[in-house]
C-alpha positions as CSV (number, residue, x, y, z in Angstrom):
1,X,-18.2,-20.5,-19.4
2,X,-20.9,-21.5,-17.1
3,X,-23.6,-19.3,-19.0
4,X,-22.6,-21.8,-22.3
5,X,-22.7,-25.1,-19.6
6,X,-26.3,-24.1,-18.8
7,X,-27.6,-23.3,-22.3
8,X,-26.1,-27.3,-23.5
9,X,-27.9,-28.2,-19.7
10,X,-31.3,-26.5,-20.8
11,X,-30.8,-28.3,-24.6
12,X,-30.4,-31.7,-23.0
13,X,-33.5,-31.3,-20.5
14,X,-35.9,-30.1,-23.8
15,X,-34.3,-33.3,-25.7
16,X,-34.9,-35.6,-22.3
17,X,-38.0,-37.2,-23.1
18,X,-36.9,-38.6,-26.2
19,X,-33.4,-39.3,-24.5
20,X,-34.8,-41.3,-21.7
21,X,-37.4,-42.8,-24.1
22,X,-34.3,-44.5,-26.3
23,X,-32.5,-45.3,-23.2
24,X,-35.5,-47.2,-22.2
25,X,-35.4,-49.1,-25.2
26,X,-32.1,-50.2,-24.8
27,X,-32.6,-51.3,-21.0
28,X,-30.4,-48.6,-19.7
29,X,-32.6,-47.1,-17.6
30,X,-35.1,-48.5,-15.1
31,X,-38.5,-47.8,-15.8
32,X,-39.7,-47.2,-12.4
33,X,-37.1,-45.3,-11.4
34,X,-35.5,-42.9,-14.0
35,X,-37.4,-40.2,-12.5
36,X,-35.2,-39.7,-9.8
37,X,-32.7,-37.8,-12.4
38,X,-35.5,-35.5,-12.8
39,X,-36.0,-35.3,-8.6
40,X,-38.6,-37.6,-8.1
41,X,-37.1,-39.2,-5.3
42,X,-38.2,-42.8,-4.8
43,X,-37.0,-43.1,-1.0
44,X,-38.6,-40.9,1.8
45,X,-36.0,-38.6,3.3
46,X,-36.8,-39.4,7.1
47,X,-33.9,-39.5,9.3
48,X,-33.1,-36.9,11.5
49,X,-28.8,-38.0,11.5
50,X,-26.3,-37.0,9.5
51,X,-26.5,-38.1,5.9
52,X,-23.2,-38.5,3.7
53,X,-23.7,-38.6,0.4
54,X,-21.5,-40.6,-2.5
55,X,-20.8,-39.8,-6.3
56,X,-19.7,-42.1,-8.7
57,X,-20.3,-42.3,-12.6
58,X,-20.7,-46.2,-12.7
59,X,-19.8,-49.7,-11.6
60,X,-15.7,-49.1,-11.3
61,X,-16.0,-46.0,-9.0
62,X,-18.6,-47.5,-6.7
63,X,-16.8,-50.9,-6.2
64,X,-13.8,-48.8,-5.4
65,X,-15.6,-46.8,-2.7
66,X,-17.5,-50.0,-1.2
67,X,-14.8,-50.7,1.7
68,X,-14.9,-47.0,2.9
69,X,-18.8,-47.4,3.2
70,X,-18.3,-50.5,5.1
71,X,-16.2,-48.3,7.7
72,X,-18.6,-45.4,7.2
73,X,-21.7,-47.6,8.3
74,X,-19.9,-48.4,11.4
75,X,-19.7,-45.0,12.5
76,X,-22.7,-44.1,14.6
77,X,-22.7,-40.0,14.2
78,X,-24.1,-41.2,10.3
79,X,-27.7,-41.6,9.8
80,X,-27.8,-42.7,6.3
81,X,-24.9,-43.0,3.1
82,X,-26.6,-41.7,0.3
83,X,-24.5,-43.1,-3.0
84,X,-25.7,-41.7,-6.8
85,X,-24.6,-43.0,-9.9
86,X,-26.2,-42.1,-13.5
87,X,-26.0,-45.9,-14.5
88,X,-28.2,-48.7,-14.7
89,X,-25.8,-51.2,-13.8
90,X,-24.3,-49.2,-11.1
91,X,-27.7,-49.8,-9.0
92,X,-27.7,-53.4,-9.8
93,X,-24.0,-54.2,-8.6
94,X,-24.7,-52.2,-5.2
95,X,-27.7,-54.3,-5.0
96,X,-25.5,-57.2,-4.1
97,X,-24.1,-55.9,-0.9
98,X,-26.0,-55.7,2.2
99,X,-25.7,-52.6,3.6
100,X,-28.2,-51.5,6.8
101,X,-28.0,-47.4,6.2
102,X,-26.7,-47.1,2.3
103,X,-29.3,-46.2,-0.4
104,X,-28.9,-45.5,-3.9
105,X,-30.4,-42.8,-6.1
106,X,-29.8,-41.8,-9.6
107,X,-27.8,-38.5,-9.5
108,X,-30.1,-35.6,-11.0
109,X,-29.4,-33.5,-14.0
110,X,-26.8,-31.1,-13.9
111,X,-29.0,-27.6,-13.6
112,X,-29.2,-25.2,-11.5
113,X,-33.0,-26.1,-10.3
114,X,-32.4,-30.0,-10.4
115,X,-29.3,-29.6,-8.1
116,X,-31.0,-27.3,-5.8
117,X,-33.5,-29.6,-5.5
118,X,-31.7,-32.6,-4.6
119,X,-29.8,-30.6,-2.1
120,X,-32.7,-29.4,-0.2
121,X,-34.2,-32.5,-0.2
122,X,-31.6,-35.0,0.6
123,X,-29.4,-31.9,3.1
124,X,-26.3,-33.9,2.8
125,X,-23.3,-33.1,5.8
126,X,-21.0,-34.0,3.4
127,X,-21.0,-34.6,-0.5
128,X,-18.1,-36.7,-2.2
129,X,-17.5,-37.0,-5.6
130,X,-15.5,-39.8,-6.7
131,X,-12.3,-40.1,-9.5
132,X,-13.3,-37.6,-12.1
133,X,-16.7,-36.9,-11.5
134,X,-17.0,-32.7,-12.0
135,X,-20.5,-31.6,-12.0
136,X,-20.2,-27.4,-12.1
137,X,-24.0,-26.8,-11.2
138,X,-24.1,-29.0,-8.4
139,X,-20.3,-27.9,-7.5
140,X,-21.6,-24.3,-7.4
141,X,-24.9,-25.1,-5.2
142,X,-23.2,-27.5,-2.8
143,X,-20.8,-24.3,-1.7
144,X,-23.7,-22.1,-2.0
145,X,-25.3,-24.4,0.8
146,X,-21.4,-24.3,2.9
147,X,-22.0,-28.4,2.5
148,X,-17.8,-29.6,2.7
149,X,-16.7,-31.0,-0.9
150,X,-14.3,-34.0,-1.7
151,X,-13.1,-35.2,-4.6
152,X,-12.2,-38.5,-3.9
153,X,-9.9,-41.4,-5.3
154,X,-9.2,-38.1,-7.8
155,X,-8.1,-39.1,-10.9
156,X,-7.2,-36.2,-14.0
157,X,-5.1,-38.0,-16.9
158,X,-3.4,-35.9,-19.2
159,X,-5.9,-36.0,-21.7
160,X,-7.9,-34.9,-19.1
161,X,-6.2,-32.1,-18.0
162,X,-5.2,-31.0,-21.8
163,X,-9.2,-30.2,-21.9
164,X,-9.5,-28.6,-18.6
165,X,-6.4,-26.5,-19.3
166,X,-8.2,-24.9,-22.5
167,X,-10.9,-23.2,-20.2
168,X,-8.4,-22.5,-17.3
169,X,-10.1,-19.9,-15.2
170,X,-13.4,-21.6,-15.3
171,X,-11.5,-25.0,-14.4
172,X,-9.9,-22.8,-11.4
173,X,-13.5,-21.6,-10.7
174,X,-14.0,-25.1,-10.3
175,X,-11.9,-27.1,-8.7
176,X,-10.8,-24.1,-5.7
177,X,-14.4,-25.2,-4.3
178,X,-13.5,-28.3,-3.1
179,X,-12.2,-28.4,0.9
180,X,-9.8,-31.5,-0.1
181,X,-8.9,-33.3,-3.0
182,X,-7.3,-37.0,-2.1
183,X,-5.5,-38.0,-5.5
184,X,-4.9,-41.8,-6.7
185,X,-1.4,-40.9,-8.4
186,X,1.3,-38.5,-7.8
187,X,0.7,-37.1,-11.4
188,X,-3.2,-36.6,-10.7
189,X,-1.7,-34.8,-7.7
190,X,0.2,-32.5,-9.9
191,X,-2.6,-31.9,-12.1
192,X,-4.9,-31.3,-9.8
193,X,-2.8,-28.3,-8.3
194,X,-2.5,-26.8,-11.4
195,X,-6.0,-26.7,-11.9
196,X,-6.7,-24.5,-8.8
197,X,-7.2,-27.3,-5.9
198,X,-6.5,-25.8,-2.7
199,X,-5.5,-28.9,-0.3
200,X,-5.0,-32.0,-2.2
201,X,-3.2,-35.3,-0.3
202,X,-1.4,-38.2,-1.7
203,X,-2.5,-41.6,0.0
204,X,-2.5,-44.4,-3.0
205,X,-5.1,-45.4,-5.0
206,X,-8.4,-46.5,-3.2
207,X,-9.1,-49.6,-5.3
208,X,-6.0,-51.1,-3.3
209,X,-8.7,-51.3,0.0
210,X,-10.3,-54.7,0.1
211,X,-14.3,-55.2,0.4
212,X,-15.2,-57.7,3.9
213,X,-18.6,-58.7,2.0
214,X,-16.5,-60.4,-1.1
215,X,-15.4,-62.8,0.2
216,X,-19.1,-63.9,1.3
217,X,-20.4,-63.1,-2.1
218,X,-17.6,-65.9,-3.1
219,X,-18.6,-68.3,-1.1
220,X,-21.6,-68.1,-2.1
221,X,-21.3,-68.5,-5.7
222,X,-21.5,-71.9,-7.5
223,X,-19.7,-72.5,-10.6
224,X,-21.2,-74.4,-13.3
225,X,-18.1,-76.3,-13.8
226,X,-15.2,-77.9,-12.1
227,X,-12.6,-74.8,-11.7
228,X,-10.2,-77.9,-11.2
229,X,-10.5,-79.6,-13.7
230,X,-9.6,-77.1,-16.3
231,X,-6.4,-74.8,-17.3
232,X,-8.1,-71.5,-16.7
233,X,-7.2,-67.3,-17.8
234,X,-9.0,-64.5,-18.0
235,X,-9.5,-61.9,-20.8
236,X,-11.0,-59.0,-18.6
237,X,-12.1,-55.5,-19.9
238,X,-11.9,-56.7,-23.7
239,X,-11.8,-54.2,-26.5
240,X,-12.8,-54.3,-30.4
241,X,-10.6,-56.7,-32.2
242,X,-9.0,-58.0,-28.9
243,X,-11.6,-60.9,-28.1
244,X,-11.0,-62.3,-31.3
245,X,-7.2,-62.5,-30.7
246,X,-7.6,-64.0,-27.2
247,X,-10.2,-66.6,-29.1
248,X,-7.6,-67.2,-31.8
249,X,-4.6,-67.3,-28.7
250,X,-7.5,-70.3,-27.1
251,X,-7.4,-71.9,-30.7
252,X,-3.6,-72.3,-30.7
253,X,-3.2,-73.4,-26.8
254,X,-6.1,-76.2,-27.3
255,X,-3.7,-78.3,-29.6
256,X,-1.4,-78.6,-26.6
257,X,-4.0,-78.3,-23.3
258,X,-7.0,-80.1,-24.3
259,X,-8.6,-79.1,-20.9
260,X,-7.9,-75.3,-21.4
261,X,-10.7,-72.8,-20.8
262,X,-11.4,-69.2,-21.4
263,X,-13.0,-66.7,-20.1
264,X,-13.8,-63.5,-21.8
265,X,-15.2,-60.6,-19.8
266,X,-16.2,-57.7,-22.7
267,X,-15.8,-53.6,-21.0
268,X,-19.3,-53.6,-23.0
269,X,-21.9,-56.2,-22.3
270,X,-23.8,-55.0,-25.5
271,X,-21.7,-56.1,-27.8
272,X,-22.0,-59.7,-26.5
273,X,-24.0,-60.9,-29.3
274,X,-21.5,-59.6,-32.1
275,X,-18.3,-61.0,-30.3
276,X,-20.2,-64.6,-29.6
277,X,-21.0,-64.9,-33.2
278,X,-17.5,-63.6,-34.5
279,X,-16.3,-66.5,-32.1
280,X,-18.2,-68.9,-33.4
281,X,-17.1,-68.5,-36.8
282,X,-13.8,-69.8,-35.5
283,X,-15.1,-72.9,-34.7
284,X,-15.3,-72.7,-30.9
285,X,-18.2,-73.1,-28.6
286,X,-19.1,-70.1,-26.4
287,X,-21.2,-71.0,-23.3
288,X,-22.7,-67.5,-21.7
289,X,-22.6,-66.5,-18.3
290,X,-26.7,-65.0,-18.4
291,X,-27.5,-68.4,-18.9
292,X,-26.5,-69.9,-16.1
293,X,-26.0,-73.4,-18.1
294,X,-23.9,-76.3,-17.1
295,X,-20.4,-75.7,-18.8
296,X,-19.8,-78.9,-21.1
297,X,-16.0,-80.3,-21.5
298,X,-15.9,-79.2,-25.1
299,X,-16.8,-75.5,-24.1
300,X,-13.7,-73.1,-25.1
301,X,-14.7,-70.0,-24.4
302,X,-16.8,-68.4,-21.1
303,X,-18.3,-65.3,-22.1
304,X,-19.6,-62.9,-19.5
305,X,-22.4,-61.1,-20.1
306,X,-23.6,-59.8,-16.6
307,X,-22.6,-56.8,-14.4
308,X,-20.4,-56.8,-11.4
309,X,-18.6,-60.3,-11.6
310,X,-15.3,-59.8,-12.7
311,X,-13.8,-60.2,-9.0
312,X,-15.3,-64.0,-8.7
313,X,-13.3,-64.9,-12.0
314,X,-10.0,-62.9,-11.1
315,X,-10.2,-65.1,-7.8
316,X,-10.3,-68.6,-10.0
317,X,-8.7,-67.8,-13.0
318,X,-5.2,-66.7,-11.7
319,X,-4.1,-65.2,-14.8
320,X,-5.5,-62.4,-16.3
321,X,-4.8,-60.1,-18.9
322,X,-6.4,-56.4,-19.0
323,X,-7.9,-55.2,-22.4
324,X,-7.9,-51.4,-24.2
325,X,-4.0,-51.8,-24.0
326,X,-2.9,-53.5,-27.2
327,X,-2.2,-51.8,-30.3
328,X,-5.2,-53.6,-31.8
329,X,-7.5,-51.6,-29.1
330,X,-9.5,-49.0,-30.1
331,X,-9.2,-47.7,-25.9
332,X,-5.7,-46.3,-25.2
333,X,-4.6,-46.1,-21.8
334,X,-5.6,-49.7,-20.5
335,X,-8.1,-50.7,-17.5
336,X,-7.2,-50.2,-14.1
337,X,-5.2,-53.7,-12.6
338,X,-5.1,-53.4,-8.7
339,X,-8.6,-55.2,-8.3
340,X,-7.3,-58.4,-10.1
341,X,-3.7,-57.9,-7.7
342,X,-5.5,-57.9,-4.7
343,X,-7.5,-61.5,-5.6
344,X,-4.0,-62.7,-6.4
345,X,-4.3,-63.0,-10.1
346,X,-1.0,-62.4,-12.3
347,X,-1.5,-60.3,-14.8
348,X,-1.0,-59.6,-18.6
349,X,-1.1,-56.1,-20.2
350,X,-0.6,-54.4,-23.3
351,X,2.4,-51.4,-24.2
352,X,-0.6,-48.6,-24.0
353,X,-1.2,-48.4,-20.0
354,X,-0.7,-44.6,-19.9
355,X,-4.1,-44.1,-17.5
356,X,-2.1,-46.6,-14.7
357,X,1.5,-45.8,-15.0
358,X,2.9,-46.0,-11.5
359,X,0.6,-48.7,-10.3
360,X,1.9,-51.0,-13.7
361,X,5.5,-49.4,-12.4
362,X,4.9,-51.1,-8.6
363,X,3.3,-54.3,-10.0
364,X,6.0,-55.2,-12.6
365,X,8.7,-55.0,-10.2
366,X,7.0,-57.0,-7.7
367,X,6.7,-59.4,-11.1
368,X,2.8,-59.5,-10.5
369,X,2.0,-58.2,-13.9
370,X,4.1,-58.7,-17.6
371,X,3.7,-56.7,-20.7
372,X,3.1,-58.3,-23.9
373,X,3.6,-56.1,-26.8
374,X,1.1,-57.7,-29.4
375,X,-1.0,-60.7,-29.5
376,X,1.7,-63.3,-30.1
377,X,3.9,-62.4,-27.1
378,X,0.2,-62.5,-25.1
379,X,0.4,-66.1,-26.1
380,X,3.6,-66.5,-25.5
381,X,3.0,-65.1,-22.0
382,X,0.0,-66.8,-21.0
383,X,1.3,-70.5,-21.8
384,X,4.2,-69.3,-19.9
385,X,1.8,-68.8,-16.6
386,X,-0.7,-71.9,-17.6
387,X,2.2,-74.2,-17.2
388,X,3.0,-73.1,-13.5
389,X,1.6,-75.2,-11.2
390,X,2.0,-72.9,-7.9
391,X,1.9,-69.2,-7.5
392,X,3.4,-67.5,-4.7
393,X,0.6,-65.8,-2.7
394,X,3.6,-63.2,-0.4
395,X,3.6,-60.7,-3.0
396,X,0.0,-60.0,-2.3
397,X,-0.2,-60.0,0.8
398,X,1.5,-57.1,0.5
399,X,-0.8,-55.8,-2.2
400,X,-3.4,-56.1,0.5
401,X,-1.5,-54.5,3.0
402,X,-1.1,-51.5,1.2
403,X,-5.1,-51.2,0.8
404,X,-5.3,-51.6,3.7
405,X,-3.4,-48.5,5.1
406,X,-4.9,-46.1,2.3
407,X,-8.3,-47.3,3.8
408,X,-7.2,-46.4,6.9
409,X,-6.1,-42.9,6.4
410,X,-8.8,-41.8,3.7
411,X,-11.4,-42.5,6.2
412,X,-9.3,-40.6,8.8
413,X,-8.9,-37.7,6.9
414,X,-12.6,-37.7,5.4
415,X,-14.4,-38.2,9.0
416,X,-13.1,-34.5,9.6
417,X,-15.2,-32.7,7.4
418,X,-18.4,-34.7,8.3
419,X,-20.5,-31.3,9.6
């Protein structure tokens, strides 16, 4: 199975130039520094400490890793955090934190020579990968080179795992090389065992932990309108055919709340054009976040087109409701809901929330989240919540709490394979 992994590998690399070269088109890549994927490393390699080094595919698994690098910088044994991502809008977001010894790289291609290459260069004393993140060529190398594995926040649906399962000795071959597996759910857990993990430990899911630099990066930020002035909720994580139902759900709430506002956050900025249009056509007006205009009291709906904001609006709106989980949605499974919890946002989800089962189990009978089964009952739910004019703030508290002691013992446990 490997031998056919590294004949699509060597495909991709021949195809590379005209893959980057579309990429770079579209503003997914950074033209200065795309090169790193091909190990041309933009930042010297000149400590002499310990470096740890971070994997995460995107935005969501490096948010969720951001406390634990807090803790991480604070330990003086570490030289430098090394965190890799393949997206463009990965590196931005990071950029927002200040961090004194975290730097960010573009994780290479997946080849034998690439990850070899990266290895020897960057001579990591640890190398995480984080949620689902299974690279086999670097897997291989980074045992090769006796460099302790993690797989961390591990998350394996059973989609997932229904793939893996097809090529199950090479999936053994796999995941038997990492030294610890810490899972997110007791099913990944399960999963993960049958798929040939050797130690794998249960703690919670990461994205419970709470972030210290936030809260600056809050207080910092200026709205371009009165928060207080208008009846606020939050679409996050929107889906085909689901921003126009929130828009037509705005449509019908502005006959009773004249002051109501809402704010539309898409899972894909690049489809901002096509869902401000479609909006439009309804008859509302759509102010955008990229343009960093004064909201006007006629303005219906806030759509966010930028990267990495979503906890600043979860904070102020209150009531949010998670996309890719209503019939209408082309994603099944729904979007992950502990971030909005934690900022003490009550929140509205669809029937298909298969990918967050037991957190949706804890949070509805806590009553911090309801499920509405199409678009009406959304309505139904969100005038419900509009109309309340206090929210009880104990029940997250707790939410908190709970990150707080998964934060505690993930970095426990990790801090012992640091070489």
């Amino acid at each position: 199975m490997l031998v056919i992994y590294n004949l699509l590998i060597f495909f991709i690399i021949l195809l590379s130039p005209l893959i980057i070269l579309f990429r770079l088109t579209k503003g997914k890549e950074d033209f200065s520094r795309f090169k790193e994927k091909f190990c041309f490393f933009s930042i010297n390699n000149n400590t002499k400490k310990k470096i740890i080094w971070f994997h995460g595919a995107s935005v969501g698994e490096l948010l969720s890793i951001i406390p634990l690098i807090e803790k991480l910088e604070k330990n003086n044994s570490i030289g430098k955090i090394l965190i890799t991502s393949t997206t463009l809008s990965s590196s931005r977001v990071l950029n927002k934190y200040k961090f004194k010894k975290t730097i960010h790289q573009f994780f290479p291609i997946d080849s034998i020579y690439f990850t070899n290459k990266f290895l020897n260069y960057w001579k990591p004393s640890m190398a995480v990968f984080v949620e689902s993140e299974i690279w086999p060529n670097m897997i291989v190398n980074i045992k090769k080179k006796d460099i302790p594995l993690i797989l961390l926040n591990a998350r394996i649906s059973s989609k997932t795992f229904k793939r893996w399962k097809i090529f199950s000795n090479f999936s053994n071959f796999i995941f038997k090389k990492f030294d610890l597996c810490l899972a997110q759910s007791l099913e990944t857990k399960k999963y993960l065992k049958l798929l040939g993990a050797k130690k794998i430990s249960f703690f919670g899911n990461l994205k419970f932990s709470e972030s210290k630099q936030d809260n600056k990066l809050f207080s910092k930020e200026k709205f371009s309108f009165n928060i207080n002035s208008r009846k606020i909720w939050c679409a996050s994580s929107t889906h085909p055919n689901e921003e126009i139902d929130c828009a037509k759900i705005h449509q019908n709430l502005r006959k009773k709340y004249n002051n109501i506002l809402t704010i539309i956050i898409p899972r894909h900025i690049n489809r901002t054009n096509e869902i401000k249009k479609k909006i439009e056509e309804l008859g509302l007006v759509v102010s955008l976040r990229s343009s960093n205009k004064k909201i006007k009291k006629n303005t219906d709906i806030y759509l966010v087109d930028t990267y990495g904001e979503t906890k600043k609006f979860y904070k102020y709106s209150k009531i949010v409701f998670l996309g890719g989980s209503l019939p209408i949605s082309s994603k099944k499974g729904g979007q992950n809901p502990i971030e909005a919890a934690r900022l003490g946002a009550t929140i509205i989800h669809g029937p298909n929330v298969s990918n967050f089962k037991e957190v949706y189990k804890l949070f509805n009978k806590k009553l911090i989240s309801h499920q509405a089964k199409n678009a009406l009952e959304l309505e139904t739910l969100v005038e419900r919540l509009i109309q309340k004019s206090k929210i009880k703030t104990n029940k997250y508290s707790k939410i908190r709490n709970i990150g707080s002691n998964i934060l505690k013992k993930t970095y426990s446990e990790i801090v012992c394979y640091i070489k």
